[in-house]
Every structure is written in structure tokens, then in C-alpha cells.
TORMIDREN-576000 format. One record per residue: residue in one letter; chain; x, y, z of N, C-alpha, C, O in turn; residue number from 0. Coordinates in steps of 0.2 Angstrom, whole numbers, plus 5000, padded with zeros to 4 digits. Layout:
N
   resn   chain   n_east   n_north   n_up   ca_east   ca_north   ca_up   c_east   c_north   c_up   o_east   o_north   o_up   resi
      A       A        X         Y      Z         X          Y       Z        X         Y      Z        X         Y      Z    NUM
...
***
This chain:
261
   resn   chain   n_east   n_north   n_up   ca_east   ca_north   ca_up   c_east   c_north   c_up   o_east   o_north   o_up   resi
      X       A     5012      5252   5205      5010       5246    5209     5004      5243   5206     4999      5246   5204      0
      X       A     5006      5237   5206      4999       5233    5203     4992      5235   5210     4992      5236   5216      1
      X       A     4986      5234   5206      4980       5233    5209     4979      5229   5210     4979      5224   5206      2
      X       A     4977      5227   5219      4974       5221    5220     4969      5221   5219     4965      5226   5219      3
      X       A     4967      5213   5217      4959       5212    5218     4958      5205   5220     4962      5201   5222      4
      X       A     4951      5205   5220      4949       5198    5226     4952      5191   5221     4951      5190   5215      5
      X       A     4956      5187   5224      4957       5179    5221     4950      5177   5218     4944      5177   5221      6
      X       A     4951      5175   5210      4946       5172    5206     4943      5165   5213     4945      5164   5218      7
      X       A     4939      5163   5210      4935       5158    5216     4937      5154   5213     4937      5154   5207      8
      X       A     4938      5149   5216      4941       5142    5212     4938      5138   5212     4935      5136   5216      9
      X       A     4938      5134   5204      4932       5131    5203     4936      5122   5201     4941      5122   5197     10
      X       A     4934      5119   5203      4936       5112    5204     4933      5108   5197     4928      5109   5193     11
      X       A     4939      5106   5196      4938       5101    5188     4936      5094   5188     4939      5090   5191     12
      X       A     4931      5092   5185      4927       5085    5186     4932      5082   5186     4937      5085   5182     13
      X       A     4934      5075   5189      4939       5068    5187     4938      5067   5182     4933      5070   5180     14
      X       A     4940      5063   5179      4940       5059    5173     4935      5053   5172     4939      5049   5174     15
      X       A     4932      5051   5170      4930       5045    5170     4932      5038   5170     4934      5035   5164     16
      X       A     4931      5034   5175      4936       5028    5173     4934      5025   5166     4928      5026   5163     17
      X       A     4940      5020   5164      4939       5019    5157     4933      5013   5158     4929      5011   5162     18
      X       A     4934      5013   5152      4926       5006    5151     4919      5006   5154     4915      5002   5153     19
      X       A     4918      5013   5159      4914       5015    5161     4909      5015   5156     4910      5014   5150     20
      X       A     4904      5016   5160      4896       5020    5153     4900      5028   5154     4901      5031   5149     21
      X       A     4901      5030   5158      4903       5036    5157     4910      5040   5153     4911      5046   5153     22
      X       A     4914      5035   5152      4918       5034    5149     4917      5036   5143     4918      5042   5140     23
      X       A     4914      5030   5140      4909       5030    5134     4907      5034   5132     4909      5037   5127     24
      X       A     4901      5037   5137      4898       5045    5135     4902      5051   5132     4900      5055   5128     25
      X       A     4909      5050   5134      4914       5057    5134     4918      5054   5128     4922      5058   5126     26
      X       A     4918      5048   5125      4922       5046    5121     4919      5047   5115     4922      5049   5110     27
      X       A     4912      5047   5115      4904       5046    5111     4907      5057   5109     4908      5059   5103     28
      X       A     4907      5061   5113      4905       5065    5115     4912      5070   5110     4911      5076   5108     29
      X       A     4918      5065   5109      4921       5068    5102     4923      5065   5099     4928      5067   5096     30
      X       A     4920      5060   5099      4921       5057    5091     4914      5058   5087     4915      5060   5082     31
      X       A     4907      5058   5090      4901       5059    5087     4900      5051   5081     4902      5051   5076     32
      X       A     4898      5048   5083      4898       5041    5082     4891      5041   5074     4890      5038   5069     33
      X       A     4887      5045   5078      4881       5044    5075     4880      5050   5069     4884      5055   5069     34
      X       A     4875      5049   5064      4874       5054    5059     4870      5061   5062     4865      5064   5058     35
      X       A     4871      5062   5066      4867       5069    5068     4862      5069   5068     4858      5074   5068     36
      X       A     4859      5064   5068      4849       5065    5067     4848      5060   5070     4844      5057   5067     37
      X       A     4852      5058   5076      4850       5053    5082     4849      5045   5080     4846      5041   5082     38
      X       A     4854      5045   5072      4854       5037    5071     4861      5036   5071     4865      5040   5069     39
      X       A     4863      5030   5073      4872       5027    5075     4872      5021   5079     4866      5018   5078     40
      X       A     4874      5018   5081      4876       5012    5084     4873      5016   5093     4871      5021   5095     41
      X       A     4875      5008   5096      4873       5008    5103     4880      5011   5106     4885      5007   5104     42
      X       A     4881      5017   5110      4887       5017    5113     4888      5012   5117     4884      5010   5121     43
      X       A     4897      5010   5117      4899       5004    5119     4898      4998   5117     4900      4993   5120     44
      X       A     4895      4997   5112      4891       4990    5107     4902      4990   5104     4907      4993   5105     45
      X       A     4901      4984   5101      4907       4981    5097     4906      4987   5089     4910      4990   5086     46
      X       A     4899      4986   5088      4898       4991    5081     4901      4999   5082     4904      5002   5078     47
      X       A     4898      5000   5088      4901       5006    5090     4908      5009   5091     4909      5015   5090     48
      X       A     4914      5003   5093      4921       5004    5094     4922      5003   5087     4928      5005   5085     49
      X       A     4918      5000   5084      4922       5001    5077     4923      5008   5072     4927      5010   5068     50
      X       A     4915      5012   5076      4917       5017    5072     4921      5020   5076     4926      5023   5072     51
      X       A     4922      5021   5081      4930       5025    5087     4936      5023   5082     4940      5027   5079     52
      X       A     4936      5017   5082      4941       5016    5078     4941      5017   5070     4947      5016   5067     53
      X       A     4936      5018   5066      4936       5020    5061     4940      5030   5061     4945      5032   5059     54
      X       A     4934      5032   5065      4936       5037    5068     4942      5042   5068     4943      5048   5065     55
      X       A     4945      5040   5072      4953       5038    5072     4958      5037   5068     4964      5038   5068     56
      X       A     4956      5035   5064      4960       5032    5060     4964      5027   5061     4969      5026   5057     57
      X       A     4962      5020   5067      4967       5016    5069     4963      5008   5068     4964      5004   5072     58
      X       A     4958      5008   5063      4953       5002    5061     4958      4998   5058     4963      5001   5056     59
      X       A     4958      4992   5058      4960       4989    5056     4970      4986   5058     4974      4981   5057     60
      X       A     4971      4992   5059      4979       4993    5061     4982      4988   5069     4980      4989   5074     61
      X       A     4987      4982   5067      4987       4978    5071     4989      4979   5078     4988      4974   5082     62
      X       A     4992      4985   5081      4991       4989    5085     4986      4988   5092     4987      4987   5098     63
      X       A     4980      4988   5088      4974       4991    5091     4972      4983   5094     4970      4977   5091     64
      X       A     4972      4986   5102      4969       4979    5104     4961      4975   5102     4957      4977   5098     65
      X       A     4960      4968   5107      4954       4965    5107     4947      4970   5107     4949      4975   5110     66
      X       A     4942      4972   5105      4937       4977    5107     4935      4973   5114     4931      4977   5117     67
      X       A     4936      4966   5116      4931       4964    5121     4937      4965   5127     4934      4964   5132     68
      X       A     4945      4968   5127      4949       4969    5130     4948      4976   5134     4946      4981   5131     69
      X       A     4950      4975   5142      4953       4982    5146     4957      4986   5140     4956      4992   5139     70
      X       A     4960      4983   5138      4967       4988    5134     4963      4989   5128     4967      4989   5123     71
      X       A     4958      4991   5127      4955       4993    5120     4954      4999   5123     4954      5004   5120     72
      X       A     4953      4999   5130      4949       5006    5130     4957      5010   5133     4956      5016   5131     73
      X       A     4961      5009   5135      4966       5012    5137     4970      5014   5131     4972      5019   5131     74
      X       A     4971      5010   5125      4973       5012    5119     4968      5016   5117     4970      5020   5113     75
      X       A     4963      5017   5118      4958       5023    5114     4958      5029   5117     4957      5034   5113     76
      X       A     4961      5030   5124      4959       5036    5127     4967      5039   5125     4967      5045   5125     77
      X       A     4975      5034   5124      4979       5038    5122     4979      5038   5117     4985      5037   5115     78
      X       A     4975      5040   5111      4974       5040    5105     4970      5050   5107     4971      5055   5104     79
      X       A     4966      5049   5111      4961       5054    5111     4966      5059   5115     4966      5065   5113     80
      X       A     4969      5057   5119      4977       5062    5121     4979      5066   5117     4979      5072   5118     81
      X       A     4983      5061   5111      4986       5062    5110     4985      5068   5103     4988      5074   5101     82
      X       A     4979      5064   5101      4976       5070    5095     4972      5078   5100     4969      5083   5097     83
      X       A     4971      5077   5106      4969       5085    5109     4973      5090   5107     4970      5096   5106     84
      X       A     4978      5091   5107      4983       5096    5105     4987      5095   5096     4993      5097   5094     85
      X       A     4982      5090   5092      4985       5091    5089     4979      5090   5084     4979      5085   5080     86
      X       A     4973      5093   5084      4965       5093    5082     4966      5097   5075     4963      5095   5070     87
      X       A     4970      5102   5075      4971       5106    5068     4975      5105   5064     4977      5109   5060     88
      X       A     4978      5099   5065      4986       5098    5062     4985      5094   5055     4980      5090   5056     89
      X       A     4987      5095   5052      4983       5094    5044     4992      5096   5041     4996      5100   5043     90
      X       A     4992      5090   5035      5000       5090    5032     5000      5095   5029     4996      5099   5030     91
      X       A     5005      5094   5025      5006       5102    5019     5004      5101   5014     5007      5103   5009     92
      X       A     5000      5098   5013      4997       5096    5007     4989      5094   5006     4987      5089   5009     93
      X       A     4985      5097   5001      4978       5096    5002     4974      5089   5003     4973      5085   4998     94
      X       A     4972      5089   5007      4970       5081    5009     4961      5080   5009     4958      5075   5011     95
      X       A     4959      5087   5003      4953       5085    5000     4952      5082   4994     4946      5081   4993     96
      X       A     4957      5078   4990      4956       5077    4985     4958      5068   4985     4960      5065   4991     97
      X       A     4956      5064   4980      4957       5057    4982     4966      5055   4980     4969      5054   4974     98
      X       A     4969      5054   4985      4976       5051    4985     4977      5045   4987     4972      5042   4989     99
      X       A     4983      5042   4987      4983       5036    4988     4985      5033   4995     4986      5038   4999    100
      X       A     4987      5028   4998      4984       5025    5005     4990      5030   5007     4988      5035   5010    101
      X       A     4997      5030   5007      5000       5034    5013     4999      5039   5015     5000      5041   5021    102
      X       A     4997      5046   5007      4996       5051    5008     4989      5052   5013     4989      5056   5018    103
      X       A     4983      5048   5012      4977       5049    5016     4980      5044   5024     4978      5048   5028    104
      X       A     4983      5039   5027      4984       5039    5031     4986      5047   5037     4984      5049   5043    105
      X       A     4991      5049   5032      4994       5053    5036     4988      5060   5034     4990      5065   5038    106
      X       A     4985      5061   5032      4978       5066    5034     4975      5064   5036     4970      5068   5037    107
      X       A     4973      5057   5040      4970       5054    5047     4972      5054   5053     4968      5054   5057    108
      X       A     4979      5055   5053      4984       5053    5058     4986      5059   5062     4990      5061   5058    109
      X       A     4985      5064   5067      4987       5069    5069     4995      5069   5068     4999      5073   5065    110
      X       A     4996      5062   5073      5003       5063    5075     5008      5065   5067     5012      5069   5066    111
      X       A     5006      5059   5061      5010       5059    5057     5009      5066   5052     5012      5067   5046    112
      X       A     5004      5070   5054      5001       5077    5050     5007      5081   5054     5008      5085   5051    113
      X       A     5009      5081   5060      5013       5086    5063     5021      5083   5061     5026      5086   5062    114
      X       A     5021      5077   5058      5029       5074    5056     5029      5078   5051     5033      5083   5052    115
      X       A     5026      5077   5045      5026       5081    5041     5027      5089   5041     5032      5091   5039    116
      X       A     5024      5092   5043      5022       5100    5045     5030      5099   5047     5034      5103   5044    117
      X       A     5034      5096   5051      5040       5097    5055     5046      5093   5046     5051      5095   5045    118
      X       A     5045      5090   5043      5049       5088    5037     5050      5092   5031     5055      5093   5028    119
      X       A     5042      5097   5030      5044       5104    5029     5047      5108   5030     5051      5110   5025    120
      X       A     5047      5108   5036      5051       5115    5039     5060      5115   5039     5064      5120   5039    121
      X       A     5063      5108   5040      5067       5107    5040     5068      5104   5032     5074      5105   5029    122
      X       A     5066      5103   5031      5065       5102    5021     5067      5111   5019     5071      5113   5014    123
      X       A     5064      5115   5023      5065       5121    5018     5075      5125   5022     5079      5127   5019    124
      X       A     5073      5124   5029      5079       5123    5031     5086      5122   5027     5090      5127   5026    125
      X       A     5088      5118   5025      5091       5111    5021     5092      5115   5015     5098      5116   5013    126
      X       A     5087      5118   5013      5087       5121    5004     5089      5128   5006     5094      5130   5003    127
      X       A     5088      5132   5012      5093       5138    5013     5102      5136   5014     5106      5141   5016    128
      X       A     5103      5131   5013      5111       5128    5014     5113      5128   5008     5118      5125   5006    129
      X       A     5109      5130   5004      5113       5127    4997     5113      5120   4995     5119      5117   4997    130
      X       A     5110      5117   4994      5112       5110    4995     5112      5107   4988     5108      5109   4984    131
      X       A     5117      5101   4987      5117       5098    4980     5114      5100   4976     5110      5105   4978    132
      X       A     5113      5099   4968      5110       5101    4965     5103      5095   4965     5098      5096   4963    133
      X       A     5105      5091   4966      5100       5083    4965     5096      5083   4971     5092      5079   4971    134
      X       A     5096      5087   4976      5094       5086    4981     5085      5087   4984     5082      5085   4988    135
      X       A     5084      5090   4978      5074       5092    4978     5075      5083   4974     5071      5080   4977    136
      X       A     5077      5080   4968      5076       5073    4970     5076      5067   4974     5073      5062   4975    137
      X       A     5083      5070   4975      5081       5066    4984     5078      5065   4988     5077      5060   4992    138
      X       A     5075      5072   4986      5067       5072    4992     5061      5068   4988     5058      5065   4992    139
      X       A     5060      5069   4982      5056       5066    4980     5057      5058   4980     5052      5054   4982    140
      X       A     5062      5055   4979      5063       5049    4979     5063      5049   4987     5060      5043   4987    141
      X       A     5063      5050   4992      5063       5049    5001     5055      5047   5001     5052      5042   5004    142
      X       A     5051      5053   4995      5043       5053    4997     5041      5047   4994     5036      5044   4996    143
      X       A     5043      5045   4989      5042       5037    4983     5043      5032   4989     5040      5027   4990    144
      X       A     5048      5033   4991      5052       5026    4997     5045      5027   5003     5043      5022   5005    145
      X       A     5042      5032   5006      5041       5031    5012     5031      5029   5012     5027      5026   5015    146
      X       A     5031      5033   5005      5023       5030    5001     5022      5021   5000     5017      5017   5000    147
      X       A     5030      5021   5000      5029       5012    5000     5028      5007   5006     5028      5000   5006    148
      X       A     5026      5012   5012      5026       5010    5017     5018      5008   5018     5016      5007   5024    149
      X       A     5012      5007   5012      5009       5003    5013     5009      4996   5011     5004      4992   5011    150
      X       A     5014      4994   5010      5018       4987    5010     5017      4982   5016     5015      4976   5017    151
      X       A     5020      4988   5022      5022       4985    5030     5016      4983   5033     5011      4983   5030    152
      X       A     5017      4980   5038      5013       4977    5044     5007      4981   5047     5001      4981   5047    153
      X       A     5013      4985   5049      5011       4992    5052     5013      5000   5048     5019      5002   5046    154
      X       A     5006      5003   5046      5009       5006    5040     5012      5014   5046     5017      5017   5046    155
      X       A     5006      5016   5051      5009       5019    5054     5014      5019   5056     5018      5022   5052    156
      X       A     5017      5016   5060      5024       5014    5063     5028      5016   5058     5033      5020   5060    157
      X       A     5029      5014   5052      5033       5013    5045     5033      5021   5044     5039      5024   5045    158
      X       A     5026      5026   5042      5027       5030    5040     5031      5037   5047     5034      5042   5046    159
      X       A     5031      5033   5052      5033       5039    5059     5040      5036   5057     5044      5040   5056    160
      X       A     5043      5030   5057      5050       5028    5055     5053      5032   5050     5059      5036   5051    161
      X       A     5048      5032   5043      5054       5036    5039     5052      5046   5039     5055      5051   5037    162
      X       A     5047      5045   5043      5049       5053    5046     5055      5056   5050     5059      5060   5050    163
      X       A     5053      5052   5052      5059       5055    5060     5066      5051   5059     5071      5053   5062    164
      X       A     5066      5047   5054      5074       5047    5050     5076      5053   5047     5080      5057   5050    165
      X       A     5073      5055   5042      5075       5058    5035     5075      5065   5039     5079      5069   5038    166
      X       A     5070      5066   5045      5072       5073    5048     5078      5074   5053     5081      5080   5053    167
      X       A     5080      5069   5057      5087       5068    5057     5091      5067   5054     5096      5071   5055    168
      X       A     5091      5064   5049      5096       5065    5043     5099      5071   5041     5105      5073   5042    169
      X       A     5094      5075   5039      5093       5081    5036     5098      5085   5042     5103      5088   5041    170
      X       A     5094      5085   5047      5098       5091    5052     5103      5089   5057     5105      5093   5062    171
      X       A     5107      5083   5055      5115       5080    5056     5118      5083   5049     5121      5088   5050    172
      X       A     5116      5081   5042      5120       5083    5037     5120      5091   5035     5125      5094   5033    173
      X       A     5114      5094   5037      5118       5102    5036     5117      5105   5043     5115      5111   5044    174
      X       A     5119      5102   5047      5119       5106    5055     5115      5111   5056     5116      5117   5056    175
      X       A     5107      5107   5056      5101       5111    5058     5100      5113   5066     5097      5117   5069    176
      X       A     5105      5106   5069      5105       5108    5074     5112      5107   5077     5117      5105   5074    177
      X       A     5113      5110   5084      5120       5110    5088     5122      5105   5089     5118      5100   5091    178
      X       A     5129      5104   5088      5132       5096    5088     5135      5095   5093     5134      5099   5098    179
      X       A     5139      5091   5094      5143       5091    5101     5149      5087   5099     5150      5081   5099    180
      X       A     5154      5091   5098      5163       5087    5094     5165      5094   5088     5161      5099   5088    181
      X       A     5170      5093   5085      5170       5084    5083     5176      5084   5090     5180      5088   5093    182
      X       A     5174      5076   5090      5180       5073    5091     5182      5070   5090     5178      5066   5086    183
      X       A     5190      5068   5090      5196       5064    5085     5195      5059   5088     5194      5060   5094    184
      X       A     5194      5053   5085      5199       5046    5087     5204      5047   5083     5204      5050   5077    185
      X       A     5209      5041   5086      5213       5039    5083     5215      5032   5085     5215      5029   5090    186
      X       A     5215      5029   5076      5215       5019    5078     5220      5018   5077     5224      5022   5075    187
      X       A     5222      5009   5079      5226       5006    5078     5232      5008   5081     5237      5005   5081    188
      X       A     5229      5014   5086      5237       5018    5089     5241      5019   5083     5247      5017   5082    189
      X       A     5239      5022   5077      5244       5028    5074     5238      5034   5073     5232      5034   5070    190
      X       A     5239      5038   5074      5238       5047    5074     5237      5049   5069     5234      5055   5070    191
      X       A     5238      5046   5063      5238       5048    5057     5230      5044   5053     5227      5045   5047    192
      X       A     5228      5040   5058      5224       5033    5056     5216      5035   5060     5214      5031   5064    193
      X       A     5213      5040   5059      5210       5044    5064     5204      5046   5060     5205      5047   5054    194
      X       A     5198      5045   5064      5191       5047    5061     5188      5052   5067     5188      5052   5074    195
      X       A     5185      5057   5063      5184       5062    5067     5173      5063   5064     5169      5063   5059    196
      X       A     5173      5064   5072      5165       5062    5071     5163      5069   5078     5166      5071   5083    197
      X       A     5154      5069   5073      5151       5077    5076     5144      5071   5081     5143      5065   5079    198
      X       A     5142      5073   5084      5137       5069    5086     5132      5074   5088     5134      5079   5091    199
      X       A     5123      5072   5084      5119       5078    5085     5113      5074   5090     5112      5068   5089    200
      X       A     5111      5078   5093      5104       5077    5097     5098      5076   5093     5093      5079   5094    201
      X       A     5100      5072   5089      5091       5074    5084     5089      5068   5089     5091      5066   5094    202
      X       A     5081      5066   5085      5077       5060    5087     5076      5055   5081     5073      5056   5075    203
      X       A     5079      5050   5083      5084       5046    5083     5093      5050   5085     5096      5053   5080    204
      X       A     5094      5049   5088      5102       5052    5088     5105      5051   5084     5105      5045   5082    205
      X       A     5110      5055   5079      5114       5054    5074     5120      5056   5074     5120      5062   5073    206
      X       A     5124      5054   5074      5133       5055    5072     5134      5057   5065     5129      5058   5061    207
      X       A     5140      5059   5063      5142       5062    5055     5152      5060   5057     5156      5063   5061    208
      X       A     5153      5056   5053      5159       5054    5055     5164      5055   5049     5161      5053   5044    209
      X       A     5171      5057   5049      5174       5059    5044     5179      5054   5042     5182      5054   5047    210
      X       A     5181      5050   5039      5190       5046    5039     5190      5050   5032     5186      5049   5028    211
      X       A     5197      5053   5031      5198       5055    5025     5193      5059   5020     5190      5063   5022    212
      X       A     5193      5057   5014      5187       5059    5010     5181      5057   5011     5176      5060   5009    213
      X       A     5180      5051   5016      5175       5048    5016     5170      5051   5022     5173      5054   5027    214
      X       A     5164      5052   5022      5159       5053    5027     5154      5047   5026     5153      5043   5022    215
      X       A     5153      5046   5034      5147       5039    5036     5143      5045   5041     5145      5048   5046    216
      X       A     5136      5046   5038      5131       5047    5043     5127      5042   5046     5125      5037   5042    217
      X       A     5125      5042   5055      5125       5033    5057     5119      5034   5065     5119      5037   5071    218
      X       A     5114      5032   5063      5109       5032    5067     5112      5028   5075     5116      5023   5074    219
      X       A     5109      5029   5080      5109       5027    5085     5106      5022   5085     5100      5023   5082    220
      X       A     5108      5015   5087      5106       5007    5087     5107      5006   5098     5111      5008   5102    221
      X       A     5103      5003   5097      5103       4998    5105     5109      4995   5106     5112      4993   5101    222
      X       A     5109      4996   5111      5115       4992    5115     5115      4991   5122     5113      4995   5126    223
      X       A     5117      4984   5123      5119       4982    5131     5122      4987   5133     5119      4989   5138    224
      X       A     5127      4989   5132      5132       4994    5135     5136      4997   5129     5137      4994   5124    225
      X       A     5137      5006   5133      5139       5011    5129     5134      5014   5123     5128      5014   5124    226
      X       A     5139      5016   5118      5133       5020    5112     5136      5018   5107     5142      5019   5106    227
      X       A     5131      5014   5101      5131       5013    5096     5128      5015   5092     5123      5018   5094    228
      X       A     5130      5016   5085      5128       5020    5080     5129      5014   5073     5133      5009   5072    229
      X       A     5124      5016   5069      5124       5011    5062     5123      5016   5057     5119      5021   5057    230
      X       A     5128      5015   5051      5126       5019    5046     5127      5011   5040     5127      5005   5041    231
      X       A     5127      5014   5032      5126       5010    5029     5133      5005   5029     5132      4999   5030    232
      X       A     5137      5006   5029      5141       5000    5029     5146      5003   5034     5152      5002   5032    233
      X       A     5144      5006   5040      5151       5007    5044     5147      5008   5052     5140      5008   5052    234
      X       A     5150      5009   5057      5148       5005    5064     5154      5011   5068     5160      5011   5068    235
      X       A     5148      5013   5072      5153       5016    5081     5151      5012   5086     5145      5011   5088    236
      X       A     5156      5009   5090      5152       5008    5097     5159      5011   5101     5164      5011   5099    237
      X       A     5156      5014   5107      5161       5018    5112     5157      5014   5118     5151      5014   5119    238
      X       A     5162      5013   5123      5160       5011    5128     5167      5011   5132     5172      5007   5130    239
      X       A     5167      5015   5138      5173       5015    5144     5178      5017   5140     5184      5014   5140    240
      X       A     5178      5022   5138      5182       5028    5133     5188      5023   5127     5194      5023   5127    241
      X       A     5183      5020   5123      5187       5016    5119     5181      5013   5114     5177      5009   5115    242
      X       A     5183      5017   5108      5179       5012    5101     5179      5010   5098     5185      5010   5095    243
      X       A     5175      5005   5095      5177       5001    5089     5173      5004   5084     5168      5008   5084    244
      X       A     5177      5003   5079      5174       5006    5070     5174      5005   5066     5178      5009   5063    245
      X       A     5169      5001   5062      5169       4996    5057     5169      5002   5050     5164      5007   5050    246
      X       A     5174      5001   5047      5172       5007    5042     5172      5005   5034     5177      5004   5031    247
      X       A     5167      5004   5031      5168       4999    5025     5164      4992   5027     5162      4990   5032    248
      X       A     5161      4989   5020      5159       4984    5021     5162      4980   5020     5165      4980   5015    249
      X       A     5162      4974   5026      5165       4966    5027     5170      4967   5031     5171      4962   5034    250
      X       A     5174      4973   5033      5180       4976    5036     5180      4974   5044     5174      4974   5047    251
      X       A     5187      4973   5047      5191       4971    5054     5187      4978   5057     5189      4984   5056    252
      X       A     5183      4977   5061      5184       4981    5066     5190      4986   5068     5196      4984   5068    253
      X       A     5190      4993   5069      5197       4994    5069     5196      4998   5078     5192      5002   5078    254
      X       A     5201      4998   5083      5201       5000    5090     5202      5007   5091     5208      5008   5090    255
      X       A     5198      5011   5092      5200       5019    5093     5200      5022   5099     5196      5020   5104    256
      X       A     5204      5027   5100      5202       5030    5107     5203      5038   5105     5207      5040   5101    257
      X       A     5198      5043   5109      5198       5049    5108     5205      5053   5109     5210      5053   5113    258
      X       A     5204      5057   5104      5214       5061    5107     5210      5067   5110     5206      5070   5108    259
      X       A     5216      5067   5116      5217       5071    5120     5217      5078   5119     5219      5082   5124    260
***
């Protein structure tokens, strides 16, 4: 039998600070450290000040980030500071002491996009215990060429978490890193013989792996008014009220399918 002993005393956790508060400020001051250690820095809460938060952070200049004279400046800063609490040590796989070029230093700024990484590894190393093509470690290097190009974009963040959380879907729909759910058959046109047979996985972004014949289309989850759409490079699912349409091929008739029984 366990030992009883007395209930710890309960000790009550300060609220929070309302945002744009001075006190706010204070606890925002309090981990980012704004100033050079020897009591020299900006005025907390000054305009000079949120630029270092925002330097900070890594979100200066990024069009994202609202007015600094705006409520929603401090409301975007504080889920910036959320978000990196649990993600303070997260550092890519690769050494981020040395001088590299803008997207590899973004993403050694960025918590969130330092934990994509650590997560494109892992399923990176995944992917190579399946035996995978022999061109496949160039694929990956051409994927890391394609996604470095994402200081091009508007938004370079947004661009670099796009082609993460692709390519790691990709990857774990094409060698079933993860549990799928199918296959299931259609069959179009009402002939039996006319039939694409498709695996659909729970990644992030959702992704299907669809079969007609020799051919394979893998096809990310697209918006829809109604039902589930999928896009891949030149072919198309939508199911909606147990009946899909299939564009299979570029420029191609739509073709009608329904799940066999």
C-alpha cells in the first residue's frame, strides 16, 4: 500500500498579463532581453524597441507582422512567443554557426521551421530504409535547391513551411510511412475494367496515391465547396455523395466513377 502523505499546498499561478500592458512589455523584455547586458537598449515598448522583438524573433521585416502602432502587433508577438516555449532548443540538422545563405539562416531563426526540418530528416531517413530509387538522395537535393528558392516569395516563411510539409507528405504517401486507408476501387464510365484504385493517407496536408493501370498520380488535398478534392500534377479526384469525378491526364474529359462494392 502506498504511503499517505499531506496534499502539497497549492500554490496559485500569476495571470497573465494583459497584452500592450507596461507589464506586458516587462515579461516580453524579460525573454527576448532587448538590451546589451550592461543596462544599454531601447526604451521598453518604444517603436525601436518592437523592432528589436521583432528582430529577435526572427519576424522583422516579414509582411505578416502587423502595424507596431497596432493591438494586433502585440497579439502576434505573444503567439510568436507561444509558440517558440516549447520549441527553445530546436535547432535544424545542420550547423547554423557558419555564414549560409537566406533560407538556410531563416530556418535557424525560426523554431517552428527548425522542428520541420528535424521532422524531414527523420522521415528522410525513413524513405532510404525502403530501398528507394537509386536517384532518390538527388531528389532530395534537388527538393532542398527548389525550397532555398523560396527567398524569391513574398512570404519567405509561409513558402519554406509549404515546401516542408509537402515533401514530408509526399514522402510518407509514396513509401507508406504512414497507415492508409483503401485501396479502394472505382470503376468509371460504368465499365469494371475502366478502374482506378486509390490508397488515401492522413498526412498534413492530406494525400491520396492513386493507381489506373501502369500509371500512378500522387494528389494533395485542395478546398472544396463540397466533398474531397485532391490535385496532383495533371490528374484530379473529387468524391462527393459516393460518386467521383477523375481527370486523369492533361487536358482529359473528366471521367464518372463510383466505388465497387
Amino acid at each position: 500500500m502506498e504511503a499517505v502523505t499531506d496534499p502539497a499546498p497549492i500554490v496559485e499561478s500569476q495571470p497573465a498579463p494583459a497584452l500592450c500592458t507596461d507589464d506586458w512589455y516587462r515579461a516580453v523584455e524579460s525573454t527576448i532581453m532587448s538590451g546589451d547586458g550592461q543596462g544599454h537598449g531601447p526604451d521598453i515598448g518604444s517603436d525601436e524597441w518592437k523592432s528589436v522583438v521583432e528582430f529577435r524573433l526572427g519576424v522583422r521585416g516579414q509582411p505578416q507582422v502587423p502595424a507596431r502602432d497596432d493591438p494586433a502587433w502585440c497579439d502576434y508577438i505573444e503567439g510568436q512567443l507561444q509558440a517558440r516555449k516549447g520549441e527553445a532548443a530546436a535547432v535544424p540538422t545542420y550547423a547554423c554557426d557558419a555564414e549560409l545563405p537566406a533560407i538556410p539562416t531563416l530556418i535557424c531563426s525560426t523554431p517552428e521551421l527548425a522542428v520541420l526540418d528535424q521532422q524531414m530528416a527523420a522521415v528522410y531517413g525513413e524513405a532510404l530504409a525502403k530501398q528507394p530509387p537509386p536517384l532518390f538522395k538527388a531528389e532530395q537535393r534537388g527538393w532542398i535547391k527548389g525550397r532555398d528558392e523560396c527567398w524569391k516569395a513574398t512570404d519567405h516563411q509561409a513558402c519554406v513551411k509549404y515546401e516542408y510539409q509537402h515533401r514530408i507528405a509526399e514522402l510518407q504517401a509514396r513509401f507508406r510511412l504512414v497507415e492508409g486507408r483503401g485501396p479502394v476501387v472505382f470503376a468509371c464510365e460504368g465499365d469494371p475494367r475502366n478502374e482506378v484504385v486509390i490508397t488515401f493517407y492522413p498526412t498534413e496536408p492530406r494525400t491520396l496515391v492513386a493507381e489506373r493501370g501502369d500509371s500512378v498520380s500522387l494528389m494533395f488535398a485542395d478546398s472544396a465547396a463540397s466533398g474531397s478534392k485532391y490535385l496532383g500534377p495533371n490528374e484530379s479526384f473529387w468524391e462527393h455523395q459516393g460518386e467521383a469525378k477523375i481527370v486523369w491526364g492533361y487536358n482529359t474529359e473528366p471521367m464518372t466513377c463510383r466505388p465497387v462494392s
